[in-house]
Each structure stands twice: as structure tokens, then as C-alpha cells.
N, C-alpha and C positions, 0 to 999 in steps of 0.2 A: 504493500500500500504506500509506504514511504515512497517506492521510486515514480508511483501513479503520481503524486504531489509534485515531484520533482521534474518530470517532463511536461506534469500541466501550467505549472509553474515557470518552466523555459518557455515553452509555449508564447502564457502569455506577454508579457514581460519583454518578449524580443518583438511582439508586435503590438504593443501597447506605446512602445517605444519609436517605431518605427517611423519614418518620414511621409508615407503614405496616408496611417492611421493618422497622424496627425494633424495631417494638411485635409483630409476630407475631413476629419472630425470638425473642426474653426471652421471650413465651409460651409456645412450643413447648421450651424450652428448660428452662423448668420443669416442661411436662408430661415431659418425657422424663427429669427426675432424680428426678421424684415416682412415676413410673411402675417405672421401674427398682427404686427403693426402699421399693416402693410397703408391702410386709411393715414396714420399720422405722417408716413413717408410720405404721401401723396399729397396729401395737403403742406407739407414742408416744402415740397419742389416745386408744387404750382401755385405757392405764394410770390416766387420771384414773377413769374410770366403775367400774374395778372393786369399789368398798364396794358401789355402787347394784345390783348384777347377782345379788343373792340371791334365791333362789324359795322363797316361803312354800308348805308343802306339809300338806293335810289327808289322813292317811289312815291306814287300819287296817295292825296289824301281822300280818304279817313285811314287806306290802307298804311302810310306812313308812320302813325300815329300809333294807331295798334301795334305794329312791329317795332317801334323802337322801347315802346312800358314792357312789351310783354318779352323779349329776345334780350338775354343776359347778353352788355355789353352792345347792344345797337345801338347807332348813332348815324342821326341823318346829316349822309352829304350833300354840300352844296353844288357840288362840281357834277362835270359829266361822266359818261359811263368809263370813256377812255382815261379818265383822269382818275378816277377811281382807281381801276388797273392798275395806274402808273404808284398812286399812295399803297396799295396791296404788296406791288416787287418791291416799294422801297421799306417796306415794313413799320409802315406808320397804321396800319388796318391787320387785321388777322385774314382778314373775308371781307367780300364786294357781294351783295346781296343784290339785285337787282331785279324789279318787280314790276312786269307789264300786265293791264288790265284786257282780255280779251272782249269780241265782241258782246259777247253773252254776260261781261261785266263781271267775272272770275277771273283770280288773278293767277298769273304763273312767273314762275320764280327761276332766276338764272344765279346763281353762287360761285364765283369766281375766288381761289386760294393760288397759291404760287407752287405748292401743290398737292395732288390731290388724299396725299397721306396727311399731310401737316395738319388735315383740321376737320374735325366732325360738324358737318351739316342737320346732323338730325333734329336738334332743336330749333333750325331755323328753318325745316320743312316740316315740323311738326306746329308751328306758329303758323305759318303762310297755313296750313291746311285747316285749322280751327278758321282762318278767317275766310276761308273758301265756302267750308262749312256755314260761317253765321248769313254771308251773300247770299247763299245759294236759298237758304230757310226765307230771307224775308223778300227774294224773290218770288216765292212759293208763300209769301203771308203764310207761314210760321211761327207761333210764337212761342216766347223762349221757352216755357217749360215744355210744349209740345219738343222744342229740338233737345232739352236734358233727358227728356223719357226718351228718346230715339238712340242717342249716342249712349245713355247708359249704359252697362254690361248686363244681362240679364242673369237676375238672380240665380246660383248653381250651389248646390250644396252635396257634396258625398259623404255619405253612411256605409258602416262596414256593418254587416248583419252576422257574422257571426261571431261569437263568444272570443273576447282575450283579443280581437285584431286591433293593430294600431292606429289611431288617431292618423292624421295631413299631419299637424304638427310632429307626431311622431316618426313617423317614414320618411322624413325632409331630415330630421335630424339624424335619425339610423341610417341614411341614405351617404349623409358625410360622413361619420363617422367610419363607414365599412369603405366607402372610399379611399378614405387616410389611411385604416389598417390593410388595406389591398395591396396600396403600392408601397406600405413599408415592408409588409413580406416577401411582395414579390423583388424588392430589393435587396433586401436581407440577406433573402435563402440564397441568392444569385452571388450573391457579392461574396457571403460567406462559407458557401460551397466552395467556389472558384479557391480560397484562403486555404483553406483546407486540404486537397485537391493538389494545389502548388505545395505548399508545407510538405507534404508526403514527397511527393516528387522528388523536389529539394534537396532532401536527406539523402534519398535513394542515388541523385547524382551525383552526389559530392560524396558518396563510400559512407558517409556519417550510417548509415542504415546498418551496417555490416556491424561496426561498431553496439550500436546500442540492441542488435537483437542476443549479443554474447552476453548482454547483462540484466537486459528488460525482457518478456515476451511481448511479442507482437500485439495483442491483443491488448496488455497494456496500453502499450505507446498509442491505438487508436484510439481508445476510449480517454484517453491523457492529452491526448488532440482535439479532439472534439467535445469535450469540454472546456478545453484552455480556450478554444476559439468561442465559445458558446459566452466565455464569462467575457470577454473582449468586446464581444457584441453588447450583454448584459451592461459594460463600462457602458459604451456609446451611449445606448439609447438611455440610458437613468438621466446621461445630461444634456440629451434629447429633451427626455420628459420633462427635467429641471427646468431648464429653458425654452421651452415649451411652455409653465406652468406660469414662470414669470413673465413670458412676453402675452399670456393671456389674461393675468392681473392685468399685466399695464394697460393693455387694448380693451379690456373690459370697463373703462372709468373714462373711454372715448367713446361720447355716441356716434353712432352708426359704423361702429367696429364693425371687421369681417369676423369676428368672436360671434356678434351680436345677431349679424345680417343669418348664419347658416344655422344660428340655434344653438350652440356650444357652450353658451355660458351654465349652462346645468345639463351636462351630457346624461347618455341611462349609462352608469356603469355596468348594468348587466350586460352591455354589449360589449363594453371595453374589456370585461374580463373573461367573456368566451376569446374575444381576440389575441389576450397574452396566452391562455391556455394551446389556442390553435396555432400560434404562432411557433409555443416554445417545441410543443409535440412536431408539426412541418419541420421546424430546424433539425430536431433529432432525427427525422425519416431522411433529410437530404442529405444531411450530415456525413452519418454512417454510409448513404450510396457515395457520397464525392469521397470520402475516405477512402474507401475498397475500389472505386475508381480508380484513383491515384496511385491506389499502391502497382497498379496493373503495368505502369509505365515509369521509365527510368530516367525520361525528358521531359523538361519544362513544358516544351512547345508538346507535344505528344500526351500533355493532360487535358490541355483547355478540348483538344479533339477527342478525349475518349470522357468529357463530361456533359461535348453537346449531348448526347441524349437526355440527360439530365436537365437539361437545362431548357430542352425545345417538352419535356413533360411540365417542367414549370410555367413556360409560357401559356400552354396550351390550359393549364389551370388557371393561371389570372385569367384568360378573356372568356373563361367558362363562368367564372366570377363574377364580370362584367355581364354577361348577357344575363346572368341570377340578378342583378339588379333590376330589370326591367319585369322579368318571367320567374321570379323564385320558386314557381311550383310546376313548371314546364316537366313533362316526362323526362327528359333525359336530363336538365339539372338532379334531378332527385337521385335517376341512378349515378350519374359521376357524384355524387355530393358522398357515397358511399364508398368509391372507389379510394383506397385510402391515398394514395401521391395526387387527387383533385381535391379530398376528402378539406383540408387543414381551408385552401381557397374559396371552395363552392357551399360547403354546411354553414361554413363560417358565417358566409351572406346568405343565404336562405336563414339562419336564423337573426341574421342583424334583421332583415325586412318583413317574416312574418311569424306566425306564432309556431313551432316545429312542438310535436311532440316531444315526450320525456324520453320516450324508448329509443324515437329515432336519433336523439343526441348520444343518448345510451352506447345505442347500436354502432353508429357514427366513430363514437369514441372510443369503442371496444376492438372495432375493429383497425382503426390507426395504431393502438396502441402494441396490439397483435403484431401489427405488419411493421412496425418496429425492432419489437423484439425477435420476430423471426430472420429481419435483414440484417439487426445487429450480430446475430448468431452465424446464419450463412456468412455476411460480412467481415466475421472476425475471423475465419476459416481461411476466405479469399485473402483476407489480409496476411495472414499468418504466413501464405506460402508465396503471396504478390510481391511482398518487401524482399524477397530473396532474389527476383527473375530480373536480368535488365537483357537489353536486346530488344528488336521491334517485330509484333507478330500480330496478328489480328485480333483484335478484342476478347472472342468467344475461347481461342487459340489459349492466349491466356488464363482466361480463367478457368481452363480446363486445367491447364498446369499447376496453377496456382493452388489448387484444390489436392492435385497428387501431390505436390512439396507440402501441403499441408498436414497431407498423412502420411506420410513418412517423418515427422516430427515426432 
């Protein structure tokens, strides 16, 4: 047990240390406080630009008048259309609005920027169209509450009929949340498979393997590996979370946070804690296959190829994931949601979005857990006899051998 410590130990510690780890970790760490914050960042950089965001506007009255109270930043010019233009390239206007009356006495609108990225027109053809709108009603003697009942939206309300289903406000909110836990798994397992995977490799190239099976068993050093890497991860994300927890304080005491806008400031922890649960059980399923992958080969370059498969069933589990958002209870989500390598992706969101049975979680979890301990088992086997082989051979080639050097041990 000592030397299990002692290699999970090196483990961590050479990649905790490490220039990579480090440099992603201060990355993400800034997207996650810029992201949380992301309203107060916005509002700080587009405090400088606001002189520059006036819109020179040509047009006849009453239409003139309505456009410049109601259009943030309208201002009527006095000059012509060409002059306009010219104050637009020299950056004295953001936008040249420009408003001709047709026959029928409806107006239409020409918008001129310098270009057509620099500058959203929507609330200036969402103006010109209300006033299109009010023309058109009292050409038609319409009066005004006749035209409020017309443009209103017509009343809609949805009811779930059967027992325990989630509220709108609820499925908005379980909707992000399984979103955020989706793509951190599927980056996770990816990222720290690949770790794993290479670590193995690694040793096996550099003769280090030869060395530590004279003193460790094999099956140590993989389970001393993947958990060295498991707790490295576990570092990450705590200050992930950390930071995370504080950039959601902060952004929570700004209104109209993006905290505030998806619902998050009172999450359902029952979903955040199926999600560490499924998260931690997927890492140990992937785990142990990038391991026993790994050991299969004796080059660098010659792992990342024998863990695509590994990695194209991961994908194929996120966007199974993905379409369970929409369908959570489609036939064929249900059966991948029990397949245990889609199992950790697809159950996860069927049950962030609707109400799953006890058994079927039961079931669910029984069976991941199963397929674990079974690949850990096989895995430790392949392992045992992988770490010994170098040379280049076919995948299946290998792990047939790997499996004789195993018993002959």
C-alpha cells in the first residue's frame, strides 16, 4: 500500500507542477470570472464608446420626431443624405438612418454604417416598424387599444399533467445546468484520459516501466495512476468551483446578471449532485480504458491513435446528451442512457430534464458500476502484460499478447 501512495503521489505532484497544468488552470480561471461577470465586463467597455453610438437621422415629420424620443442615441441631421455619409466614414455618427415616406404614406428605412459588422440595426428597424405599424392602424381608423389587442401576444400557458414533472421555470434552469455539466465532462474525461494515456506511454518509453514493475506490480502503478490523475483533476475543479462560487457572489448583487438572466442564483442541487456522482463514476470507466490503452503502446505518438476509439465513444455520448435535451424520453435515449460508456452522458440528462424512476437510476447505476469493475479487472490483466511489450502491432495483436505475458506472470 505504501508504494500505491508513493507512485500516486509522483503522479500527482509532477503534474500539478507542471507548465501545462498550470497555464490552463489561470486560463480557465479567468474565463470562469469573466464569464460569471460577464454583464459588469460589458458594461465597463461600453462605457468608453458611448459619445461615439449617436445615429444621424434624415426624415420627415411626425416620422422624425418619433425616431429621434424613441431610438437610443438618435439625432436629427440637418445636412443631406450625402453629407450624412461623409459625418458616418469620419466617425462623428455610428449610423445614417434615413427615412423615405412611400406612396401609401408608410415609411421605409435605409441604414447606412461604415460597416456592416460595426453596428446593430435592430432597434432602429424595430422603431421605424412600430411607426409603420401606428400609420398603417389610423389609416385603417384604428384605435389605439383596438391596435394593443392586435399586437399583443396571445395568452399561452403550459401544464405538465402528470405527477413530480417540472415546472418552465424549472426545465430552463435544469436545462443550464446539465448544459454546464455536459461540457465539463465531456472535457474532463477527454482531457484526462489523453493524461493518463500519455503518463503510461511515457514511462514505457523512457525504460522507467522496466524499472518500477521489479518493485511495484503493475496493477498497482495503474490504479496509483488513475487516481493520482483523478485527484489533479479533483485540484482543478475545487478552484473551478471556488471561483466559480465567488464570481457568482459578485454577479449576483449586479442586476440583470447572466447568474440572474438563466436562473442560477438558487440552483436544484439534486441535479448538481447526480452530476459529481456521474461525472466521478465516467472518469473511472474512461480512466481505466485510457490506462490499459496506453499500456498497449510504447510511443507517444502511437497512444493519442490507439485512444481514438475512446474518444470518438465519448463524442458520440455528448451529442446523445445533447439531443436528450430536447427528447429525454425518445426510445433510443433510454436505451443508450443504459449502455454504460453513454450511461454517465445520456441518464445524467434524462434525469436533469425529467422525472426518471428510482429503479431506472438504480439500474442505471448498477450497471456503470458493474462495467467498471469488470474493465478495471480485464484492464488490470491487459495492463499487467501491456507494460512489458514495446514494438508496433495492431491493436487486437496486442492485446492478445498482453493477456499471455499476463499469465505467464
Amino acid at each position: 500500500m505504501n508504494k500505491f501512495f508513493v507512485i500516486l503521489s509522483h503522479t500527482y505532484k509532477n503534474r500539478v507542477k507542471s507548465k501545462a497544468f498550470i497555464i490552463t488552470t489561470v486560463l480557465t480561471l479567468a474565463a470562469i470570472l469573466i464569464m460569471t461577470n460577464i454583464q459588469t465586463v460589458m458594461d465597463t467597455f461600453s462605457g468608453d464608446g458611448e459619445e461615439d453610438s449617436s445615429i444621424a437621422i434624415i426624415a420627415e415629420e411626425p416620422v422624425a420626431s418619433t425616431l429621434t424620443s424613441s431610438l437610443a442615441g438618435g439625432e436629427l441631421f440637418e445636412g443631406g443624405e450625402e453629407e450624412g455619409k461623409e459625418a458616418v466614414l469620419s466617425g462623428e455618427y455610428e449610423a445614417l438612418l434615413v427615412v423615405d415616406l412611400q406612396e401609401s404614406g408608410l415609411p421605409e428605412g435605409h441604414y447606412y454604417t461604415e460597416q456592416l459588422t460595426s453596428s446593430s440595426d435592430a432597434e432602429a428597424r424595430q422603431v421605424l416598424q412600430q411607426i409603420k405599424t401606428n400609420i398603417a392602424a389610423e389609416n385603417q381608423n384604428l384605435s389605439g387599444e383596438t391596435l394593443t389587442a392586435i399586437s399583443s401576444p396571445v395568452a399561452f400557458e403550459r401544464t405538465a399533467l402528470e405527477e413530480g414533472a417540472k415546472s418552465e421555470e424549472e426545465l430552463n434552469q435544469a436545462r443550464v445546468i446539465v448544459y454546464i455539466m455536459l461540457f465539463v465532462m465531456y472535457f474532463a474525461v477527454i482531457m484526462y484520459g489523453n493524461i493518463i494515456a500519455t503518463e503510461v506511454t511515457t514511462e514505457k518509453s523512457s525504460r522507467v516501466m522496466e524499472i518500477l514493475v521489479s518493485s511495484v506490480s503493475p496493477v498497482t502503478q495503474m490504479f496509483a495512476k488513475i487516481t493520482g490523475i483523478a485527484l489533479l483533476g479533483l485540484t482543478q475543479f475545487a478552484l473551478f468551483i471556488l471561483v466559480g462560487y465567488l464570481g457568482i457572489t459578485l454577479a449576483d448583487s449586479t442586476e440583470g446578471s447572466l447568474i440572474q438572466m438563466v436562473g442560477l442564483s438558487n440552483p436544484d442541487w439534486g441535479v448538481v449532485g447526480y452530476a459529481v456522482l456521474f461525472f466521478i463514476l465516467g472518469y473511472f470507466l474512461y480512466a481505466t480504458l485510457a490506462a490499459m490503452l496506453g499500456s498497449l503502446v510504447s510511443r507517444v505518438e502511437d497512444a493519442q491513435q490507439t485512444v481514438t476509439p475512446m474518444m470518438m465513444m465519448i463524442i458520440v455520448a455528448f451529442f446523445l446528451a445533447i439531443s436528450a435535451l430536447g427528447a429525454p424520453e425518445a426510445t433510443y435515449i433510454v436505451i443508450t442512457s443504459y449502455i454504460p460508456f453513454f450511461t454517465p452522458f445520456v441518464m445524467f440528462t434524462r434525469m436533469g430534464m425529467v422525472d426518471v424512476a428510482l429503479w431506472e437510476t438504480l439500474l442505471s447505476l448498477g450497471i456503470l458500476v458493474g462495467t467498471i469493475l469488470l474493465l478495471g479487472f480485464i484492464g488490470a490483466r491487459i495492463y499487467r502484460g501491456g507494460v512489458l511489450m514495446y514494438g508496433k502491432a495492431s491493436l487486437w495483436k496486442n492485446v492478445k499478447e498482453a493477456l499471455q505475458l499476463s499469465k505467464k506472470e
